[in-house]
C-alpha positions in Angstrom: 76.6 79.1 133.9 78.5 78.2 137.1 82.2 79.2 135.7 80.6 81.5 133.2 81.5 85.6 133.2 78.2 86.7 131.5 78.7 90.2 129.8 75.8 89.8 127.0 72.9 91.1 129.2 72.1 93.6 126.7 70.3 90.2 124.4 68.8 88.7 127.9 70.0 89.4 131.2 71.4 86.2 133.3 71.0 85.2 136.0 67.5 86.5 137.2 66.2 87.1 140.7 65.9 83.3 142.8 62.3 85.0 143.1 61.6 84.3 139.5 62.9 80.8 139.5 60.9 80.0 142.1 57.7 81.6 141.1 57.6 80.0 137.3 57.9 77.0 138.7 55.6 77.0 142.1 53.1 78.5 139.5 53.3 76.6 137.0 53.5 73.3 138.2 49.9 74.3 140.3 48.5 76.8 137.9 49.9 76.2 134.5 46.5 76.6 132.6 45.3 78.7 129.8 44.0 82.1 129.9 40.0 83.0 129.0 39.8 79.4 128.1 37.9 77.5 131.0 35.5 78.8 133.7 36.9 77.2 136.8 39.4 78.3 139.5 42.7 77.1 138.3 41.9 79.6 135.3 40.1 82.2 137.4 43.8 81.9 139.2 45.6 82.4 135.6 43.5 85.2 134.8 44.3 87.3 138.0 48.1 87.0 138.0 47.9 88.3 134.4 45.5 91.2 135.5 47.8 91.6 138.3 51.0 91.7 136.1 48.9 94.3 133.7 48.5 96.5 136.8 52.4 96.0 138.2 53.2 97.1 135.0 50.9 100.2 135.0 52.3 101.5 138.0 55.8 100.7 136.7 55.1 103.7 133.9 52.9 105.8 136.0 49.9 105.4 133.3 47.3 103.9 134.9 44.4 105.1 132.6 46.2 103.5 129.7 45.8 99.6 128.4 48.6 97.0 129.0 49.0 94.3 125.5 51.1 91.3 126.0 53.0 90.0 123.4 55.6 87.4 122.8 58.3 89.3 121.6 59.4 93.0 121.9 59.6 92.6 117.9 56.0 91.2 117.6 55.0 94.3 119.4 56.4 96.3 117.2 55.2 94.9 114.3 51.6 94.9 115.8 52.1 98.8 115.8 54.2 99.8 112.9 52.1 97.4 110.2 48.7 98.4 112.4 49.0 102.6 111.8 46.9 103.8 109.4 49.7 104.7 107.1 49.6 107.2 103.8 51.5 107.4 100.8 54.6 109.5 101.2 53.9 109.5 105.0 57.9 110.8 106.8 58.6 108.8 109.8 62.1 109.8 111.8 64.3 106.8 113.8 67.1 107.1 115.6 70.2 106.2 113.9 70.5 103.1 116.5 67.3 101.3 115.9 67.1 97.9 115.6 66.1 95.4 112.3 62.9 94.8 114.8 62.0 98.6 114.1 64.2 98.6 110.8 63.0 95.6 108.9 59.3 96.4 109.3 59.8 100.4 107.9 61.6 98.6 105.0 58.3 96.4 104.0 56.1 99.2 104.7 58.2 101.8 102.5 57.3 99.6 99.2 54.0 99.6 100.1 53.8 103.1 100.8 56.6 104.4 99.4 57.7 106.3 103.1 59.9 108.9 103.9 62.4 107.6 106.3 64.8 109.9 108.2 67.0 109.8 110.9 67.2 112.3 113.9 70.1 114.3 114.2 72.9 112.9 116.5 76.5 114.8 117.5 79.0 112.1 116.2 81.8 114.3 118.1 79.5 114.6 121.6 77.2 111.8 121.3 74.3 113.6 122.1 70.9 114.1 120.7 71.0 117.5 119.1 67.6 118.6 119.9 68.1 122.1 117.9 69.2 120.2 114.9 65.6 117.9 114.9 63.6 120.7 115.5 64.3 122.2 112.3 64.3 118.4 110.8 60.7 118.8 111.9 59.8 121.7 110.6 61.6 120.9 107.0 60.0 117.8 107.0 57.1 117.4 109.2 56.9 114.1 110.8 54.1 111.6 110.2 55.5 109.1 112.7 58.5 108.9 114.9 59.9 105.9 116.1 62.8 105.8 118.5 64.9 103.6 120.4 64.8 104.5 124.5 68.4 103.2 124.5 71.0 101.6 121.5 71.6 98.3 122.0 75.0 98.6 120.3 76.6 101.8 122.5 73.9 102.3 124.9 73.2 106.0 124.1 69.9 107.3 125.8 67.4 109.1 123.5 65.7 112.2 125.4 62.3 110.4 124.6 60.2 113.3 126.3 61.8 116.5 124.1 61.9 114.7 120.9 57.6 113.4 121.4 57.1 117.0 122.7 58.2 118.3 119.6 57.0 115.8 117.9 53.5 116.1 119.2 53.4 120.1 117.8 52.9 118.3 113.9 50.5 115.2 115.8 53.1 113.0 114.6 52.3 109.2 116.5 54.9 108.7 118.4 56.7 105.5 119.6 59.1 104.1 122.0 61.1 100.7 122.0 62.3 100.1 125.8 63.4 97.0 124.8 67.1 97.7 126.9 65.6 100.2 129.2 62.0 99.3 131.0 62.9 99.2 134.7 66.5 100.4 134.5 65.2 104.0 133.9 62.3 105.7 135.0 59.7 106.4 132.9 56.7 108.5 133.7 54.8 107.5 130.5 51.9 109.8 132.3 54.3 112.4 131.5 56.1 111.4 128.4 54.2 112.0 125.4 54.0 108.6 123.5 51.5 106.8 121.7 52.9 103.4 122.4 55.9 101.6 124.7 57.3 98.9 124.1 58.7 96.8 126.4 60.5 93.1 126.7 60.2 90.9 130.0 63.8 89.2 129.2 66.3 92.4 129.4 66.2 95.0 132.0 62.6 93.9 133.8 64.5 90.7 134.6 62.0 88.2 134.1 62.1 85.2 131.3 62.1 85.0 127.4 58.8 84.7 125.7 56.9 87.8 127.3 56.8 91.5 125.7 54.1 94.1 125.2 53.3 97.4 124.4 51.5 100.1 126.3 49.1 102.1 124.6 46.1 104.6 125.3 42.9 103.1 125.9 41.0 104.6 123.0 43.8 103.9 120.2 42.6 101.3 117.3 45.5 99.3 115.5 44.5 97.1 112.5 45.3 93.7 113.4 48.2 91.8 112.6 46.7 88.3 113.5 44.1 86.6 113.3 42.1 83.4 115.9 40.9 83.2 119.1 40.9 85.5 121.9 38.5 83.9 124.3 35.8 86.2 124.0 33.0 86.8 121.5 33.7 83.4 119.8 30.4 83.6 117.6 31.3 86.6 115.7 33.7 85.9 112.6 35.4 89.5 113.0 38.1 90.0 116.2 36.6 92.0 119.3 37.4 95.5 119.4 37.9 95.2 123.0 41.3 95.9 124.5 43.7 93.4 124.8 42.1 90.7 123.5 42.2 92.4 120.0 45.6 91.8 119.3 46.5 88.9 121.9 45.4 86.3 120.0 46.1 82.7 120.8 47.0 81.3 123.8 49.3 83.6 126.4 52.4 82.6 127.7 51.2 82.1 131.6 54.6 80.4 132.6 56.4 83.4 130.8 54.2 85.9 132.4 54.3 84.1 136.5 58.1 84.7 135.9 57.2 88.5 134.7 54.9 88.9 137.7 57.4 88.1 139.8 60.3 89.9 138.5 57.8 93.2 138.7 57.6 92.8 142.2 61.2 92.2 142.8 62.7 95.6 140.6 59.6 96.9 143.0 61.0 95.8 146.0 64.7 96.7 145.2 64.4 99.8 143.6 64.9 101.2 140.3 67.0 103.9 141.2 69.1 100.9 143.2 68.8 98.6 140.2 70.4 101.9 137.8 73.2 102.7 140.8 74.7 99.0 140.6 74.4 98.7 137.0 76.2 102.2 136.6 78.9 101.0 139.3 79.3 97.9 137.0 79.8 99.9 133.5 82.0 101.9 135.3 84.3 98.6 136.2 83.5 97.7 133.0 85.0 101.0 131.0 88.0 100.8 133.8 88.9 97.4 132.5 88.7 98.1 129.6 90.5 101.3 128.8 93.7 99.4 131.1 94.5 97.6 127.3 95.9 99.8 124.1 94.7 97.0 121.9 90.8 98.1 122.7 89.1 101.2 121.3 85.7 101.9 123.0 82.9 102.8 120.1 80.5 105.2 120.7 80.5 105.9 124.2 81.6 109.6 125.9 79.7 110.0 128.9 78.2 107.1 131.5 75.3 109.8 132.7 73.6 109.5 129.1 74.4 105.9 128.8 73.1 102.7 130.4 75.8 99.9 130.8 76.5 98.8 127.1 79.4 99.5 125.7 81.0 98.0 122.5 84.3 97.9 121.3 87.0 96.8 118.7 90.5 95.1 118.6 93.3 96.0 117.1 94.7 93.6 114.3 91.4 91.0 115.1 87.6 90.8 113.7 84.7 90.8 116.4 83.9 87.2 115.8 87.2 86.3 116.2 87.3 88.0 119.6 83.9 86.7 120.3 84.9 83.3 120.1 88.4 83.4 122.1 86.6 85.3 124.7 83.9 82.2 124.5 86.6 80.3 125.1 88.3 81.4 128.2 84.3 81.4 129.9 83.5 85.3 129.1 79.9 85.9 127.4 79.2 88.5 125.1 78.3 89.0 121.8 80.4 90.0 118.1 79.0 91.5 115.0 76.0 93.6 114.4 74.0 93.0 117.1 70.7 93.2 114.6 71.4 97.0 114.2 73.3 98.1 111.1 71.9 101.1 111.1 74.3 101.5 114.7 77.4 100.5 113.0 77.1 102.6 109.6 76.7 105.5 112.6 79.5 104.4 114.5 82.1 103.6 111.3 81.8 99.6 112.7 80.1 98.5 109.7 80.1 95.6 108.1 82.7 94.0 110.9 80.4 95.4 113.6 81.9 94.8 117.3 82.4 93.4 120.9 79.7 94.3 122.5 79.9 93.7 126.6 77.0 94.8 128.5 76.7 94.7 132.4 73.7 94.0 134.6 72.6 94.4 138.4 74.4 90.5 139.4 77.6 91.3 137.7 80.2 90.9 140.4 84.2 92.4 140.7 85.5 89.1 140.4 83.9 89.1 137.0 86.0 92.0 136.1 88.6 90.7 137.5 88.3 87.2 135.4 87.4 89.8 132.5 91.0 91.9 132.3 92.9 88.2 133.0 91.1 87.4 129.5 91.8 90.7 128.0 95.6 90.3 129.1 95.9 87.1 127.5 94.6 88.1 124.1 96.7 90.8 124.3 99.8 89.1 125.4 99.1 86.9 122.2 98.4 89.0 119.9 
């Protein structure tokens, strides 16, 4: 991406730390085995940088006595938990109105099976804010079964006050859980503190480290019916999957090259800081907003206030579609992404459905001459429009 302004970090952040280039590959190329597959000391090796990763992460949350599950995709989590609760008929769950089809999708299969209540939390159109009032008598109207909520929208990159809404939630023993897909080590979470059930979390966004690694977080004791079924390593004789935690639902093979690069992008948002890693991505969205609100043409979507968003922003053009916009911006070298961004549950919110948006979205590289290469772009679709 040498001449490439990259503004879609929201979908995967580029680049990542030189630390995680280099690690994938040094590992890899000298360790690159399988996992709980062989009994000899290049797989001894594997097995220790994934219990070390496990642990890294741990800390990350401040949840030590809980269990660490890798997964391949934040979505696969998610469907590991939503299809694995031991649902009833009629069971209410409450979403946020920005959740992804990840979340989305799944509620929609399960609701024909079980024919589900879904709601969605209340949400100040005019403020932007959670209105925590409003949901507490959602709750007691309707008492929830589940809640499942987005840390942060991937659309407008409103934060959800995660630890009110499970504390409330918690009063009716609702199961309660989190995507962090666009948040895990961009904000802290103390989930020692916060009241969920299960996190989810995806290597490739705001951890920094490489496609093809995810998880959830869970507590030790908690029992999901399986989504798949094979080998895990252990207790090959008996035809049923081990109740023991992870191995019950990591099945197959894990991703070791996927999780080296995780290991080592752990270390390095240790080494750096999340409050630092926040700061410059906050510095950055501010550019971002700066640039632009310089242009008439461009109507920001959704967000009010940086302190209760991270750096995602999403916007639309006067007289032009997204895609449109998407793909002059491709064009002149500036990433990001048009449409619906997998959320139409965001847009019918925000009054962007079915066009959907330009969605930019900032990370810790981003540099001012990006912004500066951004508003030349902006001026030029503006000049010709």
């Amino acid at each position: 991406m040498e001449n490439m302004v990259y503004l879609d970090n929201a979908a995967t952040t580029m680049p990542k730390p030189e630390e995680v280039y280099f690690f994938m590959d040094t590992f890899y190329r000298n360790c690159g085995v399988n996992v709980g597959r062989g009994q000899h000391k290049l797989a001894d090796k594997a097995s220790t940088l994934v219990k070390d990763t496990r642990q890294l992460l741990l800390e990350l949350f401040n949840c030590p006595q809980k269990q660490v599950v890798f997964t391949h995709s934040a979505t696969e989590s998610l469907n590991i938990i939503l299809q694995g609760l031991s649902w009833k008929n009629g069971d209410t769950v409450y979403i946020t109105p920005f959740e992804h089809n990840a979340v989305v999708r799944v509620l929609h299969y399960l609701t024909n099976i079980y024919a589900l209540n879904v709601e969605e939390l209340v949400v100040d159109k005019n403020e932007m804010t959670y209105d925590l009032e409003g949901i507490k008598y959602q709750f007691q109207d309707k008492k929830p079964d589940v809640v499942v909520m987005t840390h942060a929208s991937n659309v407008c990159g409103l934060i959800t006050p995660i630890k009110e809404i499970c504390n409330m939630a918690k009063a009716y023993n609702a199961k309660t859980v989190i995507d962090m897909a666009q948040t895990a080590g961009l904000i802290h979470t103390d989930l020692s503190d916060v009241k969920a059930d299960y996190a989810v979390f995806a290597g490739h966004k705001t951890l920094y480290g490489p496609l093809g690694i995810a998880g959830f977080i869970q507590d030790k004791s908690a029992m999901l019916k399986p989504l798949l079924y094979g080998g895990t390593g252990v207790e090959s004789a008996n035809p049923e999957l081990p109740k023991s935690l992870p191995e019950r639902y990591e099945v197959g093979s894990l991703n070791i090259h996927a999780i080296a690069g995780l290991y080592a992008a752990l270390r390095w948002v240790n080494d750096t800081g999340i409050d630092q890693i926040r700061n410059k991505e906050s510095t950055n969205a501010r550019q971002l907003i700066d640039v632009l609100r310089e242009f008439d043409n461009i109507k920001i979507v959704g967000a009010k206030r940086l302190a209760n968003h991270i750096g995602v922003v999403s916007c639309v053009f006067n007289n032009y579609g997204s895609d449109s916009i998407g793909n002059v911006l491709s064009n002149l070298d500036i990433a990001v992404r048009a449409g619906l961004h997998c959320a139409p549950c965001a847009h019918l919110f925000l009054g962007t459905f079915p066009n959907g948006t330009v969605r930019f979205s900032v990370s810790y590289f981003n540099t001012d001459n990006d912004f500066d290469r951004l508003r030349e772009a902006l001026e030029y679709i503006a000049d010709n429009g």
